[in-house]
N, C-alpha and C positions, 0 to 999 in steps of 0.2 A: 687484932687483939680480941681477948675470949675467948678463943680458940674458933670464930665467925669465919666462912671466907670471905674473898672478898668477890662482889659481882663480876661477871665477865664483861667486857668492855666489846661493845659491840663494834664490828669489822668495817671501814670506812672504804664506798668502792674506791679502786682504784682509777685516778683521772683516763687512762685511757682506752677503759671501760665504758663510761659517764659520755664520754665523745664518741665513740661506736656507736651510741643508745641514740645519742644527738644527732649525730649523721641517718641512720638507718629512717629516724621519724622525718628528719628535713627531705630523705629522700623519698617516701611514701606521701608528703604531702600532708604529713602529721595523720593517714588514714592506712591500717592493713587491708589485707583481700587484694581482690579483684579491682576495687577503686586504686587505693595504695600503688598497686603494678601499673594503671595505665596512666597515662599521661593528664597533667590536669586541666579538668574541662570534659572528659571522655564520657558519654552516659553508655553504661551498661544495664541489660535487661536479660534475664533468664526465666526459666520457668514455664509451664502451662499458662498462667493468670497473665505475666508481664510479657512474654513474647510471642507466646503461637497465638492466643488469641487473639491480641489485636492486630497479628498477623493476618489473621483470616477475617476480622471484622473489616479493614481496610481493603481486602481482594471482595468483600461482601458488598461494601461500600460503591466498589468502581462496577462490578457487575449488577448490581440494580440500577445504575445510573444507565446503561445502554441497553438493560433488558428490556423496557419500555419502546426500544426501536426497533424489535426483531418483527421480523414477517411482512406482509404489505398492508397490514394496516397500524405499522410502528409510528412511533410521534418521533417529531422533527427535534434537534436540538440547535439552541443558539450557541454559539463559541464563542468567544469574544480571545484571540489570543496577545499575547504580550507587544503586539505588533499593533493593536488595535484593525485586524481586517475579523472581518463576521462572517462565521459558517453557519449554514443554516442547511441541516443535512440529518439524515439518519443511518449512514452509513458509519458504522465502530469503528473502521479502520482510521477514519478520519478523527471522528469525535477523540476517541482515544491517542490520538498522536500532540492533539490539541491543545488537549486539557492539562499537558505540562505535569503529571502524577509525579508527586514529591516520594511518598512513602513508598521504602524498598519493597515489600511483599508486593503491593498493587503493581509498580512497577513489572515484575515477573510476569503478571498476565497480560500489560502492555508489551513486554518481547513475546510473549506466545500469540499474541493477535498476529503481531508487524510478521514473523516467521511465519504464520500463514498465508497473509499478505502477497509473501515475499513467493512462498511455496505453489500456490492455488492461486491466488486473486480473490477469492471468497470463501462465505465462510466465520469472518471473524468476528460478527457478533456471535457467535452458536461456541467459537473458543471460550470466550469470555463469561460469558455466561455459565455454559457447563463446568467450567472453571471452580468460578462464584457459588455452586449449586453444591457440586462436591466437598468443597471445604465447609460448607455450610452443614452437610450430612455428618463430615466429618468432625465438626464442632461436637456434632450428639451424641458421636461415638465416644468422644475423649472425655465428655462430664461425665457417662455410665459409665468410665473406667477402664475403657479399653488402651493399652499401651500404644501411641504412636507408631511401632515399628508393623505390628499386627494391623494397623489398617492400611500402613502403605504397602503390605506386600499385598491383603485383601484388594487394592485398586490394582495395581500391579497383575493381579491373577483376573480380575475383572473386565484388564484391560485387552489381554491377550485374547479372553472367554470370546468379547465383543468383537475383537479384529477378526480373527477365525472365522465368528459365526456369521457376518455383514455379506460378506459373499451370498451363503445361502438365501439373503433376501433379494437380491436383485431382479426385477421386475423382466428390462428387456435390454439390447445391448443393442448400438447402432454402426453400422455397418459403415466401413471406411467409406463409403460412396456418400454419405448424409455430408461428410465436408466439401464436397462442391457441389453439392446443390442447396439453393441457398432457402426456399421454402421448408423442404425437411430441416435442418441447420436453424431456423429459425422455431417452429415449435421448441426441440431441444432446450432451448434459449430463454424461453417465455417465461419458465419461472425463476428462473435468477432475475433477472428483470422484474418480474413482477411485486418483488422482494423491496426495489429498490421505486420505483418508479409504477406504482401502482395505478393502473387507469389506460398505462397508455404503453403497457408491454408489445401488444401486438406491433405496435410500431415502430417502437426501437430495436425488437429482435428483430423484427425483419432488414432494418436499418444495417446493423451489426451480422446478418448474417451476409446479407448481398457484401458488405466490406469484405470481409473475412474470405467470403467466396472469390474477389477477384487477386488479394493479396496470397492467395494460398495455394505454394508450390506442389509439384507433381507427388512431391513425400512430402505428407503430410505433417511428421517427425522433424520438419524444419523449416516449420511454421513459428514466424517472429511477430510476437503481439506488438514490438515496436513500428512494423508497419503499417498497422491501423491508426492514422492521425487523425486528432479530434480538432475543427477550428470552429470559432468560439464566436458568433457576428449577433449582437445584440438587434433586436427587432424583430418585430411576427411575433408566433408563437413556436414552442415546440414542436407541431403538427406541421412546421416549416421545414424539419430536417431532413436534410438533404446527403445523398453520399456522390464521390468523384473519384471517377477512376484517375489514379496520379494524385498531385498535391494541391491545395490550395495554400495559399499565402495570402493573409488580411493585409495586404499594401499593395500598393501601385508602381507599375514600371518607373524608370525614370526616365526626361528626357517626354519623347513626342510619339516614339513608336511604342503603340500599344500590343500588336498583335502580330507572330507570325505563325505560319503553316511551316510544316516539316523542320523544325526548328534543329538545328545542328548545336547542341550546347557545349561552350566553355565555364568551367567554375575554376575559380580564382581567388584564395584564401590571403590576399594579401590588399594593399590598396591599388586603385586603379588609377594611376598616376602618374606623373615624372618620375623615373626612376631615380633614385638616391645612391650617393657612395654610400659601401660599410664604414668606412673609415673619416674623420673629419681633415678638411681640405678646404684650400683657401682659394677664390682666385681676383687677381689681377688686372681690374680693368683701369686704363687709363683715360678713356674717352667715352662720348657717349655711342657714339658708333660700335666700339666694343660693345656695352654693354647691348646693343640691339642684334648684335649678328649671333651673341649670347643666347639673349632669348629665343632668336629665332632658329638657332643647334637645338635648344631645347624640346622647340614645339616641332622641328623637323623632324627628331629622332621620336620621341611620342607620337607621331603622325605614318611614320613607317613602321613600328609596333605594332597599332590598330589594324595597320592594311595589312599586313602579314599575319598574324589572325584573322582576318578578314579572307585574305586568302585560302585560307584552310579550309574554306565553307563555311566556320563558325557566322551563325546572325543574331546569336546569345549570349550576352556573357550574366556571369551569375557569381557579385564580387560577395565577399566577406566582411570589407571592412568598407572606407571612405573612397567616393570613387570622384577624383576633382573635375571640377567644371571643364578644362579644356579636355580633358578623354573622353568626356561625356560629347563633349563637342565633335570630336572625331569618331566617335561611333555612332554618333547622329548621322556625319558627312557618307559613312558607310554602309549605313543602312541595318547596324546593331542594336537591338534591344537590350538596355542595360538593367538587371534586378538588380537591387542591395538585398543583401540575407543577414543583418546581424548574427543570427542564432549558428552557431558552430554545429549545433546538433542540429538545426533544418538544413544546415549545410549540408550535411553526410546524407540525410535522407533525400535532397535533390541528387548529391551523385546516385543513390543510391537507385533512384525511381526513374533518373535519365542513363543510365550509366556510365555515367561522365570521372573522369577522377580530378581529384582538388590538386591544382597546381600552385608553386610557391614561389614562381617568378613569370612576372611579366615577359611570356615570350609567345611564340605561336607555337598550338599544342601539337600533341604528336598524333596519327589516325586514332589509337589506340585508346586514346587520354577526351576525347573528343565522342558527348554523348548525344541522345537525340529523341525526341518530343513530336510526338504526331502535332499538337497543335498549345500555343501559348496565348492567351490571352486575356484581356480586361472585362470582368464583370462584377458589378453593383450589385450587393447583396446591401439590402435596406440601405443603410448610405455610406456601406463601406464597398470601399475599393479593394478587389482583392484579384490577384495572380492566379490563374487558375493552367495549372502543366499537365495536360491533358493525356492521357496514351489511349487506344483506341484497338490498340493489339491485347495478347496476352503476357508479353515481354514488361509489364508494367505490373511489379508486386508493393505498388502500394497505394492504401487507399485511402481517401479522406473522409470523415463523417461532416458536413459542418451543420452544427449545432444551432441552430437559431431558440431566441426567448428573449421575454420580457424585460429580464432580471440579468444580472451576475449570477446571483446565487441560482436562482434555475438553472443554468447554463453548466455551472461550475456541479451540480446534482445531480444532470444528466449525463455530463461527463463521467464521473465518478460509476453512472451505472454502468457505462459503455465500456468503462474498463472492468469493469469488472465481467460486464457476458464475452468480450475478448479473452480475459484468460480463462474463462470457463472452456472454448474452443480451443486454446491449448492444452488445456488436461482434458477433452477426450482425445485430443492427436494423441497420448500417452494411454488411456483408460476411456471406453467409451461406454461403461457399463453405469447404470441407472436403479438406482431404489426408491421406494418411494416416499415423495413427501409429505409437505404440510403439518408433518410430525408424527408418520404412521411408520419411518423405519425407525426411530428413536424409540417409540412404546413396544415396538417388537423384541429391540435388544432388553429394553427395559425389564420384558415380561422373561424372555428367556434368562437371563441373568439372577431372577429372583427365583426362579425354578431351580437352575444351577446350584444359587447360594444355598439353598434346602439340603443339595445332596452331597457338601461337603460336610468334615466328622469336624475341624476346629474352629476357633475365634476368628479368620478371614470370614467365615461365612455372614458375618457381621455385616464387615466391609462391602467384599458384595452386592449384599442385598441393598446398601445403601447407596451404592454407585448404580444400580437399577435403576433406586425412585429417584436419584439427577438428574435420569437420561429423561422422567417425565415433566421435567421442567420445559422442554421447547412445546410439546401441545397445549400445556397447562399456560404458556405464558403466549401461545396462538392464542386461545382462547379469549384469555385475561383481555390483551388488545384489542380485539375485534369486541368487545363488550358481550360477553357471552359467559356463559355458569361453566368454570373450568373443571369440577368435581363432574358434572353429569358429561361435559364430551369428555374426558379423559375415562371412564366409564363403556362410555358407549364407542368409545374407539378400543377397547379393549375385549370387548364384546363382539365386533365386528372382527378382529383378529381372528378371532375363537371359533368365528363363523365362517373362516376360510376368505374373506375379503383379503388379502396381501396388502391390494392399492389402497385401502381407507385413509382418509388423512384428515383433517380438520379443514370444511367448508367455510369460510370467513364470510363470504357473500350470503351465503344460505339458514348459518346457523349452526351448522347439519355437522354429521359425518358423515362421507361420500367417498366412493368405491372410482365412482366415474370422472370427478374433478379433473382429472389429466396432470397433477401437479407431481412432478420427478425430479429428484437432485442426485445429482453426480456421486457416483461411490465416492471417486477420488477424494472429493472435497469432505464428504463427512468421516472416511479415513485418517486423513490427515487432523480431520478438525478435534478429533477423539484423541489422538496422540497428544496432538499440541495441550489440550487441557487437562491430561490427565499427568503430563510431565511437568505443568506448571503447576498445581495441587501438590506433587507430591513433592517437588521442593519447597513448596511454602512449609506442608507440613514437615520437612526435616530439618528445618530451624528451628532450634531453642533458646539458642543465646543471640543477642542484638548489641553488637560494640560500634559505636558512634563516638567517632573522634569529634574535636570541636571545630567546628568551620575557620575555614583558611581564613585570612583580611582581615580587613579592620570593619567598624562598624558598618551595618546596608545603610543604604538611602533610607529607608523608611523610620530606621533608629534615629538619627540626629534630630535631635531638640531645634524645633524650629525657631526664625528668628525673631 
């Protein structure tokens, strides 16, 4: 009316519109993005600030915690793991297995240590660390603005620069003859050793070389670190340690004979006893007389087994599992010395070192299956009883170090060295070339590398140059340890380079830097050690995003409200 119009009436959604709207928010979780799409509970993290960083502060984190134990005059750590047993060591391979590393990035450089490990036997403090050092350079390149991808091919180009050049440093090479002779073999030795066991290298390389010397075939190329055994006899000291040609075993015969000569050995992975059906079976006595002619088939047939073995020559046997009193009894009658062997793996290493094979029925062996031992017998070490299988020939490739000390944890620290100067012996059987150490071939690449970075034209030459001053993280952190001014010897080792010294390295005894020290490490090892940390860097830094689902289960132990 008035000629007015009238307002337009505003459009009511349709209901199943209104439900589409409803479903789509209940399916997001009432959130859009990247929350919205994953599942609820899931924390996501992107960016420079929220994911490479504290990507690299926690790889910073795990690599200051074992820099502290590089070189021989590194500090000890306590472990305490979820088991409640205590390591008291300064070896990374350990520490780092130990310490249970939650966060995914640190993680990565505990697989780059264990791959070293696994690779070399040494070494993986020097991954872990160069690791830590890198990412850390790499921190300073990403707050100046350098894009991520520019510094990984910069390490990338840095990394090649350094594997190429490393050759040209190598000092001397040693001649396939230094593996059986066990004096030369043992210098070689001295400074992984010294690394680990500071004080008392000269004695365990030698220790470690004489093993190595009598386990090691005419090709050197197939040489097994598995036949160096370490046995473990608490009392003395470690100036007690002792090496055996053949095996040692911390127990005692069984039974009354302790000792033979020319021992004819049987091994027997089964129990040593009445024999059993496969099958279950009943029998039928009606009298007591039955039951005695019973027993007495039983102990009859058990009694002609023994002597039939017996007969073969065997005067050894060497069972696996439970070995019963009456067979015990009859190899007494016989004149048999019986071992038990729990361990399935010192199993194999007795055929291995008699050259006996493991048989799986109680019968009498065949010539062929049947091995033999210059001499077997019982000797008291402090106040353990232990089996000692002796060979006397060179037919015998394996050899025992046994370890004496104070402690467990001594014991279990000098173990840990000995494997380690063991597979050192098997990466020269592969590479027997030497550069030098104490931290004089890392400042050389370090110097060449900043040279290099000068003479490229783009934004790698950044990188570069910062993958250089990482590599001076192992003299600088020699130094740091040994209580000494890391600025003035990284200085004066850089000077001594310049001056044509090759060998200079960081003196820890002296102060000093010294030409003549004698300390050499293995190309192979710092090869490989440069790979493994420079492949672990550069996957830290290719993460940007962090998507964390919510843990599986119901609540942990330590959440419930106690009572």
């Amino acid at each position: 009316k008035g000629g007015l119009e009238q307002p337009a009436t505003r459009q009511q959604p349709t209901p199943a519109l209104h439900t589409a709207s409803k479903m789509a928010r209940s399916l997001t979780g009432g959130s859009f993005g990247v929350q919205g799409m994953l599942k609820e509970g899931t924390k996501h993290l992107s960016g420079l600030e929220e994911a490479t960083f504290k990507n690299i502060e926690a790889a910073k984190q795990l690599s200051s915690c074992v820099r502290t134990s590089l070189g021989p005059n590194g500090m000890n750590k306590m472990v305490i793991n979820h088991l409640e047993k205590l390591f008291v060591t300064n070896d990374a391979a350990t520490i780092v297995g130990e310490l249970e590393v939650q966060h995914p990035a640190a993680k990565l450089l505990v697989m780059a240590s264990n791959m070293q490990e696994v690779e070399v036997g040494d070494g993986t403090n020097l991954v872990v660390v160069l690791a830590g050092e890198l990412l850390s350079q790499a921190e300073e390149l990403l707050k100046s603005g350098l894009h991520v991808s520019e510094i990984i091919g910069g390490y990338k180009a840095a990394e090649a620069k350094a594997l190429a050049s490393i050759d040209s440093l190598v000092t001397h090479t040693s001649p396939p003859a230094v593996l059986h002779d066990a004096p030369q073999l043992a210098s070689a030795l001295r400074s992984v050793i010294a690394s680990k066991q500071w004080g008392n290298e000269e004695l365990f390389a030698a220790k470690i070389a004489e093993a190595c010397t009598i386990a090691m075939p005419s090709d050197p190329t197939k040489f097994n670190p598995d036949n160096i055994r370490v046995a473990k006899i608490l009392g003395s000291s470690v100036l007690g340690t002792t090496v055996v040609r053949g095996m040692c075993l911390p127990r005692s015969a069984l039974g009354t004979i302790k000792e033979v000569q020319g021992a004819r050995v049987a091994v027997y992975g089964i129990p040593l006893d009445s024999a059993t059906t496969e099958t279950k079976g009943t029998v039928l006595l009606k009298s007591a007389a039955d039951l005695k002619n019973y027993n007495d088939s039983e102990e009859a047939a058990l009694e002609k087994t023994i002597k039939a073995i017996r007969d073969t020559g065997v005067n050894l046997i060497v069972c696996g599992q439970a070995v019963g009193e009456l067979a015990l009894h009859f190899c007494e009658k016989f004149g048999i010395l019986v071992l038990k062997c729990p361990s399935k793996f010192e199993l194999r290493r007795i055929c291995r070192t008699t050259g006996a094979a493991n048989l799986v029925r109680l019968e009498p062996p065949a010539p062929d299956d049947i091995g033999s031992c210059a001499r077997v017998y019982l000797k008291e070490i402090g106040s353990t009883n232990c089996t000692i299988l002796e060979q006397e020939d060179a037919t015998s490739k394996v050899a025992t170090i046994v370890v004496r000390g104070s402690s467990p944890n001594i014991m279990d620290d000098v173990e840990r060295a000995i494997d380690d100067g063991v597979h050192t012996v098997k990466a020269m059987t592969r590479d027997a070339r030497f550069v030098a150490g104490a931290g004089g071939c890392e400042l050389q690449l370090a110097d060449l590398l900043q040279q290099h970075a000068e003479a490229q034209p783009g934004l790698d030459q950044y990188a570069i140059n910062k993958y250089g001053l990482a590599l001076e993280v192992v003299p600088r952190t020699l130094a740091e340890n040994a209580g000494l001014d890391a600025a003035n010897i990284v200085a004066a080792l850089y000077a001594a380079h310049k001056a044509g010294e090759r060998s200079a390295g960081v003196n820890v005894v002296d102060g000093q830097v010294d030409a003549t020290s004698g300390v050499f490490d293995l190309l192979w090892t710092k090869k490989e050690a440069l790979r493994q940390a420079t492949d672990a860097a550069v996957t830290v830094l290719r993460v940007d995003q962090i998507i964390m689902s919510k843990p599986a289960g119901g609540p942990k132990k330590g959440d419930q409200p106690a009572m």
